[in-house]
C-alpha positions in Angstrom: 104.9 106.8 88.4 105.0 107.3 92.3 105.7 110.8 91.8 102.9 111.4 89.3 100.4 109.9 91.8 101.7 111.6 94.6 101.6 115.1 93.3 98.4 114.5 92.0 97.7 113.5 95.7 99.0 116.7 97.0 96.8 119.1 94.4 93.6 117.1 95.5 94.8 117.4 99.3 95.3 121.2 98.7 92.3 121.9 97.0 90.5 119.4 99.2 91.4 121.2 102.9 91.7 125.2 101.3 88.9 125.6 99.0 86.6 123.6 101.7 88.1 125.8 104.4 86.8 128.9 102.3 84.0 128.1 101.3 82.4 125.9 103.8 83.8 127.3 106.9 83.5 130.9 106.1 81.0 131.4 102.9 78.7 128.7 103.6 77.8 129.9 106.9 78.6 133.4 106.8 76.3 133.6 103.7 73.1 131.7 106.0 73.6 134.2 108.9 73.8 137.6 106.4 70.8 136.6 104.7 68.8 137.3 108.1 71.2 140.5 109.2 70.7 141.2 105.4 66.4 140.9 105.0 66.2 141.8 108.7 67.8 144.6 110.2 67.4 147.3 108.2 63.6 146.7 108.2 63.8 146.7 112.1 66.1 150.0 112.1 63.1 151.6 110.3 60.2 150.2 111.8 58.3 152.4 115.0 61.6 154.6 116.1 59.9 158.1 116.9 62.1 159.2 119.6 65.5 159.6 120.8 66.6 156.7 124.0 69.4 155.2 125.6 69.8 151.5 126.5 67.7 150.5 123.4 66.6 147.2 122.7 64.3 145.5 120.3 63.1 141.6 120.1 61.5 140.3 117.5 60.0 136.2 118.1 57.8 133.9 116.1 55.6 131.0 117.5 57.5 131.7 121.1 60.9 131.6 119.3 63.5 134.6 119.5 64.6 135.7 116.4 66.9 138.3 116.9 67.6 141.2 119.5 68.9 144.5 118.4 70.7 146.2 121.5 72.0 150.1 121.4 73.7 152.0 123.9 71.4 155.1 122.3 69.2 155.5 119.4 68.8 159.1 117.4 65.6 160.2 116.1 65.5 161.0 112.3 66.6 163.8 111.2 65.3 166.3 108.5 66.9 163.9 105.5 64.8 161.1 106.7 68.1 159.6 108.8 68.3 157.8 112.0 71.3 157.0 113.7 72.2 154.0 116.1 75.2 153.6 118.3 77.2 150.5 119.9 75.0 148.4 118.6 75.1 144.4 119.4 72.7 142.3 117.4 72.1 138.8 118.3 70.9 136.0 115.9 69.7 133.0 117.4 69.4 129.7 115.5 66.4 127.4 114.7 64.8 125.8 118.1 67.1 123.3 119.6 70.2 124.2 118.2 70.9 126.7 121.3 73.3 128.8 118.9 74.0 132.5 118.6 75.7 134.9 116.2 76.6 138.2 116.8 76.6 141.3 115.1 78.9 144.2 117.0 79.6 147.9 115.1 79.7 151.0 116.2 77.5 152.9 114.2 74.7 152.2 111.5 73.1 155.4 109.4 69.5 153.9 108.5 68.4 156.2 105.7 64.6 155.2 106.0 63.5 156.8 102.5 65.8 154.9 100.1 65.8 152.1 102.2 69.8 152.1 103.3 71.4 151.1 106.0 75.3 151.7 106.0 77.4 150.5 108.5 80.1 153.5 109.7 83.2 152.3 110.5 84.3 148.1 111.1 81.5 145.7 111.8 82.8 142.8 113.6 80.7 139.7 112.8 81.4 136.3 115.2 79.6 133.2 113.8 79.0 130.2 115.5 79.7 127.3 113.3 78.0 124.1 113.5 81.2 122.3 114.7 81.4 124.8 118.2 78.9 124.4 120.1 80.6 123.0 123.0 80.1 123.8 126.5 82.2 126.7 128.5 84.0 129.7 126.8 87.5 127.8 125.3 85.3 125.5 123.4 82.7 128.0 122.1 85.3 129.8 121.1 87.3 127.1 119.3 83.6 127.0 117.2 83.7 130.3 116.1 84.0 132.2 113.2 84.7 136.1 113.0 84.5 138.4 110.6 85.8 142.1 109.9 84.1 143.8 107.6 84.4 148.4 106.4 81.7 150.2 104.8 79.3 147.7 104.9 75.8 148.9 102.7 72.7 147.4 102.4 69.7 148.0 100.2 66.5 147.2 101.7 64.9 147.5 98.2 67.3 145.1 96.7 68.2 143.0 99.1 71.8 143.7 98.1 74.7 143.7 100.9 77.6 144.9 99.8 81.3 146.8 100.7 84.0 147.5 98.3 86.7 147.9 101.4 88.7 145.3 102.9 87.4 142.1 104.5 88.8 140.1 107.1 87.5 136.8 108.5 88.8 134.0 110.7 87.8 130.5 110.9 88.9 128.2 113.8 91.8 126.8 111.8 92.1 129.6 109.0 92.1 133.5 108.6 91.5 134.9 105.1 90.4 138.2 103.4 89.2 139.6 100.5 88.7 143.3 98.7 84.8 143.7 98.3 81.8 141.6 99.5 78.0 141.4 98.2 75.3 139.8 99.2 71.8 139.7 97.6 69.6 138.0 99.8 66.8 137.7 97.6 68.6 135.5 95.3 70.9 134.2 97.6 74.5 134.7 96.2 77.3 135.9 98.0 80.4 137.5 96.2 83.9 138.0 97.1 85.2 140.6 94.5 88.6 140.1 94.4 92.0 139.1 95.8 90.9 136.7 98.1 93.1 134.8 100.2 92.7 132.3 102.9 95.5 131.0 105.0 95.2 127.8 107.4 97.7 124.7 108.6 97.1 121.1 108.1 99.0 119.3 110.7 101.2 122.0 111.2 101.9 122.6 107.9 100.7 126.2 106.4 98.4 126.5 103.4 97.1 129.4 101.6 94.9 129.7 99.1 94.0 132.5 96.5 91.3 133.2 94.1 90.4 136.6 92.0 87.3 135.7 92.7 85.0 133.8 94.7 81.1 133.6 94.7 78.5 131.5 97.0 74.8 130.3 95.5 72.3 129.5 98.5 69.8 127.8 96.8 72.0 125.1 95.2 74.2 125.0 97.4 77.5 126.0 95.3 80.7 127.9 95.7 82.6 129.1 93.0 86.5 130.6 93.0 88.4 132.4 90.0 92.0 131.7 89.2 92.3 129.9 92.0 95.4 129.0 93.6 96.5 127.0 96.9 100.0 126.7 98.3 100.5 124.2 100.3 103.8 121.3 101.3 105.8 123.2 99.3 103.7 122.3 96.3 101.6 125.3 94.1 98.4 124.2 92.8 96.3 126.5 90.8 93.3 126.0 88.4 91.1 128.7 85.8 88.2 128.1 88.1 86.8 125.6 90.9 83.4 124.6 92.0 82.5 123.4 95.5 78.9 121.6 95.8 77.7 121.4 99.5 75.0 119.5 101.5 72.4 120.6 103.0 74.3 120.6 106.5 77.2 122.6 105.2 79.5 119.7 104.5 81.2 119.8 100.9 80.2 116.9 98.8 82.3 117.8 95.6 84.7 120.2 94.1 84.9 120.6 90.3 88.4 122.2 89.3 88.2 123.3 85.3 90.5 124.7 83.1 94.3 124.0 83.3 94.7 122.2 86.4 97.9 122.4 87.4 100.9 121.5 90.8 104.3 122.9 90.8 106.7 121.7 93.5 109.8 123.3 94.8 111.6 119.9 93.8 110.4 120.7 90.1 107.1 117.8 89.9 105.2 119.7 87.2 101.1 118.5 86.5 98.7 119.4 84.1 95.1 118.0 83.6 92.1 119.9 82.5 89.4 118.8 84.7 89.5 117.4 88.3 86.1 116.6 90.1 86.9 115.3 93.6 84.1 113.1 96.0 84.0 113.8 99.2 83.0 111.9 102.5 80.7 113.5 105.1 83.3 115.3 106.7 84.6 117.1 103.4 87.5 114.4 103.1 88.5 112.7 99.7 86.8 110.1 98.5 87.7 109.9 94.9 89.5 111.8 92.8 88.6 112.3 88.6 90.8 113.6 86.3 90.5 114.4 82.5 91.0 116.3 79.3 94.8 115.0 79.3 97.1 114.5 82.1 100.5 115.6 82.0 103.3 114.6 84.6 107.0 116.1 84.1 109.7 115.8 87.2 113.5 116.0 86.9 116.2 116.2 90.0 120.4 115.9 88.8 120.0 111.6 88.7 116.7 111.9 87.5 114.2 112.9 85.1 110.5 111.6 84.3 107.5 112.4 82.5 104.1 110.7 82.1 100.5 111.8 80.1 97.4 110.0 79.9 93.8 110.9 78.4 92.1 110.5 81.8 92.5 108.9 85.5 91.0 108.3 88.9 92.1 108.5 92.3 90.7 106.4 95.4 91.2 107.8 98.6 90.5 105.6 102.3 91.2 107.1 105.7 92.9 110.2 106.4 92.6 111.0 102.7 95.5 108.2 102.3 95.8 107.5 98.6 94.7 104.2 97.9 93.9 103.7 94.0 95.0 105.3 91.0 93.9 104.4 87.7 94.7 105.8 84.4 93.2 105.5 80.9 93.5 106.0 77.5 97.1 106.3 76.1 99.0 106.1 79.2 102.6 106.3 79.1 105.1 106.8 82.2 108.5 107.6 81.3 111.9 107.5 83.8 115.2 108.2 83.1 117.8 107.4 85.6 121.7 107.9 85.2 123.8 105.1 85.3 126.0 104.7 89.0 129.2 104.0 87.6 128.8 105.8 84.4 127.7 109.5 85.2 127.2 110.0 81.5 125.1 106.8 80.8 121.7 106.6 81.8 119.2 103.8 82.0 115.3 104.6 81.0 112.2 102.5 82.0 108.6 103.1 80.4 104.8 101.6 80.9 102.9 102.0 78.0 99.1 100.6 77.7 95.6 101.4 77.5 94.6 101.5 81.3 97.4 101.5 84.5 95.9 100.5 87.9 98.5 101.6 91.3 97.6 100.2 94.3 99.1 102.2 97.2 99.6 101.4 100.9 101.2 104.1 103.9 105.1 104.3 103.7 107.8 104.8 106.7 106.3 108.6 107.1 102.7 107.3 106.2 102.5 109.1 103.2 101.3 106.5 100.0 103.8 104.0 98.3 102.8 102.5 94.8 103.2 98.9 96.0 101.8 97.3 92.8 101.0 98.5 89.1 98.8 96.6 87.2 99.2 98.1 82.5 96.5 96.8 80.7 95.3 97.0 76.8 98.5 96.5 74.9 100.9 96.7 77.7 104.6 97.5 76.9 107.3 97.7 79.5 110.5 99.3 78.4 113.8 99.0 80.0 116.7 100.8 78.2 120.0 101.1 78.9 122.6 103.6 77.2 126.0 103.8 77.9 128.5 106.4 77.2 130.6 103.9 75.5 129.6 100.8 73.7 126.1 99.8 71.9 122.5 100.6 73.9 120.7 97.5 75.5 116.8 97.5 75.2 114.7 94.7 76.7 110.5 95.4 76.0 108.3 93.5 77.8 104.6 93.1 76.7 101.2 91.2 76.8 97.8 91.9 77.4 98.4 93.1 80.5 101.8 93.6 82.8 101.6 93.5 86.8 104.6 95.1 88.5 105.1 94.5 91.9 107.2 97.9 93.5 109.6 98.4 96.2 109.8 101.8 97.5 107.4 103.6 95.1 109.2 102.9 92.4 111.7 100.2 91.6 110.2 97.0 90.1 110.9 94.0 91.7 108.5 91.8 89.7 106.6 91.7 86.6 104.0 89.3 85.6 102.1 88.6 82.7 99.2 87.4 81.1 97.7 86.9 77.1 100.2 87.3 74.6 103.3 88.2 76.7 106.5 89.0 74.6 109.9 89.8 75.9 112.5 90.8 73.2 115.7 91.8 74.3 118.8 94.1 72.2 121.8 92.8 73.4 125.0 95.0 73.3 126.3 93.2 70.4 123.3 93.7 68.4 122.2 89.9 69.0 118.1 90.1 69.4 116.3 87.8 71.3 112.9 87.4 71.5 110.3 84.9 73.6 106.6 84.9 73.7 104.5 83.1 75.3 100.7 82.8 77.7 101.6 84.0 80.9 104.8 85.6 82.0 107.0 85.8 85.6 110.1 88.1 85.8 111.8 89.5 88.8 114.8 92.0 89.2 117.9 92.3 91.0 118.4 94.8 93.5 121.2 97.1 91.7 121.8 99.1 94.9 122.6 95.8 96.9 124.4 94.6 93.9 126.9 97.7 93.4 127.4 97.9 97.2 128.7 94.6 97.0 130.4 95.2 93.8 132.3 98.2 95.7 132.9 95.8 98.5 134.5 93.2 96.4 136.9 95.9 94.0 135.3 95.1 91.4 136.9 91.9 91.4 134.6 90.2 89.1 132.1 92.9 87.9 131.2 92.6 84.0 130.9 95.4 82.0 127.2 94.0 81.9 126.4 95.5 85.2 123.3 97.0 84.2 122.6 95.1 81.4 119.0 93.2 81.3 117.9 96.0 83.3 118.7 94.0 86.6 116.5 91.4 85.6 117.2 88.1 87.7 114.7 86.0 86.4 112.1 85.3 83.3 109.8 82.6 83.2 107.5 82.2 80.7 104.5 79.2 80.2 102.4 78.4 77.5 103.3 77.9 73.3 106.8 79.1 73.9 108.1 80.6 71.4 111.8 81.8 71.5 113.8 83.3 68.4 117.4 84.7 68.4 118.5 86.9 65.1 122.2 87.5 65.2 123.5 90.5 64.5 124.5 92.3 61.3 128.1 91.9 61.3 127.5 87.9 61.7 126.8 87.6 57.8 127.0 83.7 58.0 125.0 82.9 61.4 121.8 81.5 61.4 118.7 82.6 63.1 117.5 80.6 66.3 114.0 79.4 66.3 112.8 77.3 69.7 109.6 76.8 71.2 108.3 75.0 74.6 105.6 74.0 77.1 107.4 76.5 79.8 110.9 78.5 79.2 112.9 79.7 82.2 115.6 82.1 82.0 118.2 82.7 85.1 120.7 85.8 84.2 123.5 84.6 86.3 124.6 81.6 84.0 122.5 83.5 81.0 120.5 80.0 80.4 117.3 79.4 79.0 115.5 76.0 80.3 113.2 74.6 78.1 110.9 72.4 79.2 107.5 70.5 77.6 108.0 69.1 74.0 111.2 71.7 73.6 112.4 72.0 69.9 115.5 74.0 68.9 116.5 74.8 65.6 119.8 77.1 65.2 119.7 76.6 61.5 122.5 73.8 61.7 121.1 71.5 64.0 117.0 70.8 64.5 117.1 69.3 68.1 113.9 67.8 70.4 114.2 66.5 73.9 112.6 66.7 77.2 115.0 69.3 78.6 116.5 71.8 76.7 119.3 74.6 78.1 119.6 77.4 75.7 122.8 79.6 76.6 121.9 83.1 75.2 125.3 84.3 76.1 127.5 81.8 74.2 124.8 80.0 71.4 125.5 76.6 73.1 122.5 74.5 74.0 122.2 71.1 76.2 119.4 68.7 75.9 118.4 65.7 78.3 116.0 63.1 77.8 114.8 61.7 74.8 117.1 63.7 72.8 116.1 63.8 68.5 118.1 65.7 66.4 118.2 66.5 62.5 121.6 67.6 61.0 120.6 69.7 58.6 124.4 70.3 57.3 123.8 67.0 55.7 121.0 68.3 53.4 121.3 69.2 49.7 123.7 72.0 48.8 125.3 71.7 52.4 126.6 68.4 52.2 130.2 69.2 51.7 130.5 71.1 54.9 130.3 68.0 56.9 128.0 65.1 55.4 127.7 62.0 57.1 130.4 59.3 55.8 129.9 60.7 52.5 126.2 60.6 52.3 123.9 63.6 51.3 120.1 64.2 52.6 119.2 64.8 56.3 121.1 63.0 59.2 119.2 62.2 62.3 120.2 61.2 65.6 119.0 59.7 69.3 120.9 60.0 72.2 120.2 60.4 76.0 122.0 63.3 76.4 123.3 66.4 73.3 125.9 69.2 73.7 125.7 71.8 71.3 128.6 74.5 70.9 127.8 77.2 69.2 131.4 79.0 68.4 132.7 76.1 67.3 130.0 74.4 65.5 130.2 70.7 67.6 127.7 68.6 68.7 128.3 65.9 71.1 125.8 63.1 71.9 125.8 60.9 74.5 124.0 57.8 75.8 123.1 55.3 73.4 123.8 57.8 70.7 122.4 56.6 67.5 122.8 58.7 64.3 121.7 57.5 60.3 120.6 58.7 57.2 118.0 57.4 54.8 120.9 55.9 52.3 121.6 53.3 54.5 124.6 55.2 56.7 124.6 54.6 60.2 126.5 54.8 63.2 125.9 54.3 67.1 127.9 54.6 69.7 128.3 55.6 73.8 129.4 58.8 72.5 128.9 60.9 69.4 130.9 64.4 68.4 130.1 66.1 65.5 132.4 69.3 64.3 131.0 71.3 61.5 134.6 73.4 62.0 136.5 70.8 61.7 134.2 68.6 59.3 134.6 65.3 61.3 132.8 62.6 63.0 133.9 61.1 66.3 132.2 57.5 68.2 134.0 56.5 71.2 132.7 55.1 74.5 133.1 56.9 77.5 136.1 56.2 79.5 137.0 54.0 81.1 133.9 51.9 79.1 134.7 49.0 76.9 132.0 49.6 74.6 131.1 48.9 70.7 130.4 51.5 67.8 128.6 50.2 65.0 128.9 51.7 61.9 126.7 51.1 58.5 128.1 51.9 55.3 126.0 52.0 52.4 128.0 51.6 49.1 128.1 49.8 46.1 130.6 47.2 46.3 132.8 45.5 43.7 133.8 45.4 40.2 130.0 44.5 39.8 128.9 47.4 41.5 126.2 45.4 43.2 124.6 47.4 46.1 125.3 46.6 49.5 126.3 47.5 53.2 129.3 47.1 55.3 128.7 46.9 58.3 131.8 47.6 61.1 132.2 47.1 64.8 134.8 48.9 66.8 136.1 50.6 69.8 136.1 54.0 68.5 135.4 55.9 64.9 137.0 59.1 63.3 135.7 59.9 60.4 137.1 63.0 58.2 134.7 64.7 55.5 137.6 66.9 54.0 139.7 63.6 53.5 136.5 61.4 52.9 138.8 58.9 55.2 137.1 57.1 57.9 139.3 55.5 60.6 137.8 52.5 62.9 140.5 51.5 66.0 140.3 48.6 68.6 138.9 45.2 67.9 137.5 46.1 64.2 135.2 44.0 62.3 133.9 44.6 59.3 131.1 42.3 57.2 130.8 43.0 53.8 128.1 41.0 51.5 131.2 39.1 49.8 133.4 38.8 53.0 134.2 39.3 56.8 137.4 41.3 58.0 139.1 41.6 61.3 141.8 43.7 62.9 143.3 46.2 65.0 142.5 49.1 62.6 140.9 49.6 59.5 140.7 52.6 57.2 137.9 53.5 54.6 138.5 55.6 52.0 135.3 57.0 50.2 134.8 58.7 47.0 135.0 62.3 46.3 131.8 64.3 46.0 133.0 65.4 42.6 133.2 62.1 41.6 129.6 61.1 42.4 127.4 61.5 38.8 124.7 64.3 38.9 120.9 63.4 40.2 119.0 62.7 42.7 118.6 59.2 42.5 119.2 57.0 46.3 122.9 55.5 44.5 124.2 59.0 43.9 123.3 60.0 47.1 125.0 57.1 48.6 128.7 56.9 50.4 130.9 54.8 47.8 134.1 52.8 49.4 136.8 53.5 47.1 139.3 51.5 49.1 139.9 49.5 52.8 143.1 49.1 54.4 142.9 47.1 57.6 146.2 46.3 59.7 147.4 44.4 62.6 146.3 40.9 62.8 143.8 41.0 59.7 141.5 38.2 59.3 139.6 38.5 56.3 136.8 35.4 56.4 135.1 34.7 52.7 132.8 31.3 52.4 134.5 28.4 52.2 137.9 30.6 53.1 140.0 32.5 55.4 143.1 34.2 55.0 145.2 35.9 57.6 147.9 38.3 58.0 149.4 42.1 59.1 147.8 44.2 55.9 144.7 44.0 54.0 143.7 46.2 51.0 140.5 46.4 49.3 139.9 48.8 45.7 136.3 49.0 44.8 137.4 49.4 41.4 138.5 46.3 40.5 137.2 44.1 43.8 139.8 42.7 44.5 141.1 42.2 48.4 145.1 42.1 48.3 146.7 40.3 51.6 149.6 41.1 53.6 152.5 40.2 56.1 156.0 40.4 56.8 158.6 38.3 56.1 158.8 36.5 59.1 154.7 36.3 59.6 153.8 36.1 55.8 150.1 35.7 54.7 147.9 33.1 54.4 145.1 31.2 53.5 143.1 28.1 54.6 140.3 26.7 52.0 138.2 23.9 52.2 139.7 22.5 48.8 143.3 23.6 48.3 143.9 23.5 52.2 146.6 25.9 53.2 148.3 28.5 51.0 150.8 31.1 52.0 152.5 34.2 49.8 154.1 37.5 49.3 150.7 38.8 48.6 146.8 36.9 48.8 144.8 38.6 46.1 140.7 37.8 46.4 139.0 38.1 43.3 135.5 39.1 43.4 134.8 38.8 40.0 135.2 34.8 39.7 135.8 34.0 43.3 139.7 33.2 42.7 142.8 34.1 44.9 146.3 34.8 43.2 148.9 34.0 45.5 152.4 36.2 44.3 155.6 36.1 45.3 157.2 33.8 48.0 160.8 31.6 47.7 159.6 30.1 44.2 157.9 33.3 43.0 155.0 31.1 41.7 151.9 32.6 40.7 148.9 30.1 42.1 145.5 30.3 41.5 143.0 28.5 43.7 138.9 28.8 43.5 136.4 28.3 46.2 133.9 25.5 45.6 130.8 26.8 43.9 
């Protein structure tokens, strides 16, 4: 981009300073002063010579103004052919009154052939011209302000008005000399040709420029210069164009140049442009002003480390002082193009491109004050491309977009910010084929400096560099406001991963941890787990995400045909869950909650706890407090309970639940309680035993979506608490089947039971009846079978 503009700036300079230099210092004047030696002299060579003199001189005035003098060392009278002769002449041509200026005319000898009316200069005329710039007091500084000219074989016909020499023509300017092969003028209509090879050599700054043309012509009356082939070498650059058209004031000064037809700049470090038209605005002192370009623009430029190319339809250059680039604008199916290769991989490269309907550069004077794109504004469907390519291992791409792109530049040409606005996308290729893509209102990114970064990489041995060095095209930072939308597809050789779908208020990414922030109403769904919260950390690296604050989440393993990879205590249909705090890890497929974590489905299941951990790997369930925190879970079971099969919910209080889907086993630890509609039971541990999914009859009715107890065992210290009843001891079992509750103990601490009627009972074994409210009591010393009722 920087080099585009300033080559451009160069062909404009070039064209600018020689073609002005041409035309306005040498034609432009030269062609005013001609017209009079052209109309005047030979009518005065002719007019009342009868005899032969020495020391001649002629003035001609009008209204008390000198015209012209014509001075001759010695005049010859016409000879028999109608020929008069004059030697050393000097003619001077004074300006318009006021001006105090001169021109003179030194050759010689002229040949005045008075019957065809042709005078015909024999041998060099040397013409000096005053220019309007020199008129400056003392000899240095009127010499400074003039310009000579050597001319052979001058002619001029008094009939046509026609000037003319087909021999070489020399002329030097105060900063320029040039030359050409054949002159005319015709000073009736007030053109003056150069015929060929013309060539004008000057310095800007030091610095030589020449410029040729095939040919060059000069209109008086509108004031326009035009040059053939024309060609300008100048800071090591090669400009040339089919034709160029210089439009002057009516002081002199140039006002425009039009350059047609294959505009083109060659530089010795390769910069190659093309456009087809170039009209250039100038100030009153034939400086740049502004700079139009069209008919397609072309840009190609290529060291060893670097090759770029660019085109557009059409552009615009603004020029301030010193014909310092300060604007450059570009329309219509712009595209800039850089490839650069990598620094620690010779045969990898990286590639950046601008794409969009308009560009705008703003420049500003660099170290040697030359211009510096500092900013870079792509509008109309504006793409930003960073590529980079490897020798070994996948490409990375990351494309930037929106309705327009503003790239902040260090040095010309290394973006070190990118802003955004209207539609802003970013979607970027990782090396393992994972695609990520965010979009969003408005857009901030900025990039890392990769020199500073690989300097310190050198300094450091590599110690910790990744083979990621490159990758995000050094970007550092992405921030993105305003209906965030993120999406990551997973690669094809990930069959069985889910896409990621999130959205936000505002979504920041930071490449050194590779984290998204969410913020604003975030929602996250990776296809296992639909997640809401305040905060939201999306880890593109890994696939884990964080959330803080008002954390909702959906497990939508729990749902339909999914069920069996990780249902909820046996239930089917969506789970949801509450928590202050979630932790979701991707590889593994966990999800841990934390702070007041709360988690239920619609059947009636719940649990909450300090902590929650769901693995979809492992197909458990996990409620603990934190440690060192003495803190209930509570668990809700909904089952149908008992030989009736009346529906109902156990409720259970612990210090801690693991619950198995592949075994359909839940275990409850530390202080358990459990309160079933027909009975309370206490211990140290209890275990809950569910039915199989195969087991569960087809439908979709609420019961057959529900978690069925097959069986309880508690142990240690069991209290099991019916009405009117308790019974204690070290082993409780409870089958659904059948209802019944069989007690426990050892034979030093065997169970018991204390009832309101019988009083106190003890046993091998305390069986609780469901089904008509009795308890068996086997075994013991007599081996007596007992059966007791409650009071109904």
């Amino acid at each position: 981009m920087t080099i585009t503009i300033k080559r451009l700036r160069v062909l404009i300079v070039a064209l600018a300073c020689l073609l002005l230099a041409v035309v306005s210092g040498f034609l432009v004047y030269a062609r005013y002063r001609v017209r009079h030696i052209g109309k005047d002299l030979p009518a005065k060579l002719g007019m009342n010579i009868q005899r032969t003199a020495n020391g001649f001189t002629y003035s001609q005035s009008q209204k008390g103004h000198t015209l012209f003098t014509i001075h001759a060392s010695r005049l010859v009278q016409f000879s028999s052919d109608g020929h008069a002769t004059l030697h050393d002449v000097a003619i001077t041509l004074y300006g318009p009154p006021g001006t105090n200026r001169e021109d003179h005319v030194y050759g010689s000898d002229f040949d005045y052939d008075q019957k065809n009316g042709i005078a015909s200069a024999k041998g060099e005329v040397q013409i000096d011209l005053e220019s309007p710039e020199g008129q400056g007091e003392g000899e240095e500084e009127a010499e400074r302000g003039t310009i000579h000219v050597k001319a052979r074989g001058m002619v001029f016909n008094q009939k046509t008005g026609i000037a003319s020499t087909d021999q070489f023509v020399e002329f030097y300017l105060p900063k320029a000399a040039g030359q050409a092969v054949g002159a005319s003028y015709d000073s009736k209509q007030g053109v003056l040709i150069l015929d060929r090879q013309v060539e004008l050599t000057s310095s800007d700054n030091g610095e030589p420029a020449i410029v040729h043309a095939a040919h060059a012509q000069l209109l008086r009356d509108s004031r326009q210069a035009f040059l053939l082939d024309a060609e300008a070498e100048f800071r090591n650059t090669h400009s040339k164009a089919d034709q160029a058209i210089v439009y002057f004031r009516k002081d002199g000064s140039a006002e425009k140049i039009d350059a047609r037809g294959n505009v083109h700049l060659i530089t010795d470090s390769g910069a190659e442009s093309v456009c087809q038209t170039t009209t250039i605005h100038l100030d009153a002192k034939s400086q740049p002003l502004q700079a139009l370009m069209g008919g397609g623009i072309n840009f190609t430029d290529h060291d060893p480390l670097r090759t770029m190319h660019g085109n557009a339809v059409e552009g615009t250059l603004d020029f301030g002082a010193n014909s310092t680039l300060k604007h450059a604008q570009f329309r219509n199916a712009v595209s800039f193009v850089e490839q650069q290769k990598l620094v620690d991989d010779p045969n990898g490269s990286t590639t950046r491109q601008i794409q969009a309907t308009k560009l705008d550069v703003d420049f500003a004077p660099g170290p040697d004050k030359s211009a510096v794109a500092q900013k870079a504004l792509a509008t109309g469907s504006a793409v930003a491309t960073f590529r980079s390519i490897p020798s070994k291992g996948s490409e990375q791409n990351t494309v930037v977009s929106g309705d327009q792109l503003l790239a902040t530049l260090e040095g010309g040409r290394t973006v070190r910010q990118l802003d955004g606005t209207g539609n802003t996308k970013i979607v970027d290729t990782a090396k393992d084929g994972t695609v990520n893509t965010t979009s969003g209102d408005t857009l901030h990114m900025t990039f890392a400096n990769m020199a500073k970064a690989h300097a310190e990489t050198q300094r450091q041995k590599r110690a910790a560099q990744k083979d990621h060095d490159m990758e995000n095209a050094g970007i550092e930072t992405a921030i993105q406001e305003g209906h965030v939308v993120l999406t990551q597809v997973p690669p094809k050789s990930k069959k069985d991963a889910s896409v990621l779908q999130a959205s936000a208020l505002r979504a920041e990414y930071h490449a050194a941890d590779q984290v998204v922030h969410l913020i604003g109403n975030p929602h996250v769904n990776n296809g296992e787990i639909d997640l809401t919260a305040q905060v939201i950390d999306y880890h593109r690296d890994s696939g884990d995400a964080t959330a803080t604050g008002s954390v909702k989440a959906t497990d939508l393993q729990t749902n339909g045909k999914q069920q069996a990879q990780g249902a909820m205590l046996g239930g089917q249909g969506l789970t949801h869950i509450l928590a202050d705090q979630a932790e979701l890890h991707h590889a593994s497929g966990d999800s841990i909650f934390r702070g007041n974590a709360r988690m239920w489905q619609q059947t009636g299941n719940m649990v909450s706890a300090p902590v929650l951990v769901l693995s979809q790997s492992q197909q458990t369930l996990k409620a603990y407090g934190e440690a060192g925190e003495i803190a209930p879970v509570n668990t809700a079971i909904a089952s149908v309970m008992g030989s009736k099969k009346q529906q109902g919910v156990v409720r259970v209080r612990s210090r801690m639940l693991v619950y198995s889907d592949k075994e359909r086993r839940g275990d409850f630890t530390g202080d358990v309680v459990a309160i079933a509609p027909d009975g309370t039971i206490r211990a140290d541990r209890a275990q809950f035993f569910l039915e199989s999914a195969e087991k569960k009859p087809s439908g979709s009715t609420q019961q057959s979506q529900q978690s069925q107890i097959e069986k309880i065992v508690a142990t240690g210290h069991v209290l099991l608490t019916q009405p009117g009843r308790k019974g204690e001891g070290e082993q409780l079992v409870y089958t659904a089947a059948d209802g019944r509750y069989v007690l426990t103990g050892t034979s030093s601490n065997p169970p018991y039971i204390v009832d309101a009627a019988q009083g106190t009972t003890t046993g091998a074994a305390l069986i609780f009846n469901d089904q008509d409210d009795s308890v068996e009591v086997s075994g013991g010393a007599s081996a007596a079978v007992t059966r007791t009722h409650t009071r109904k």
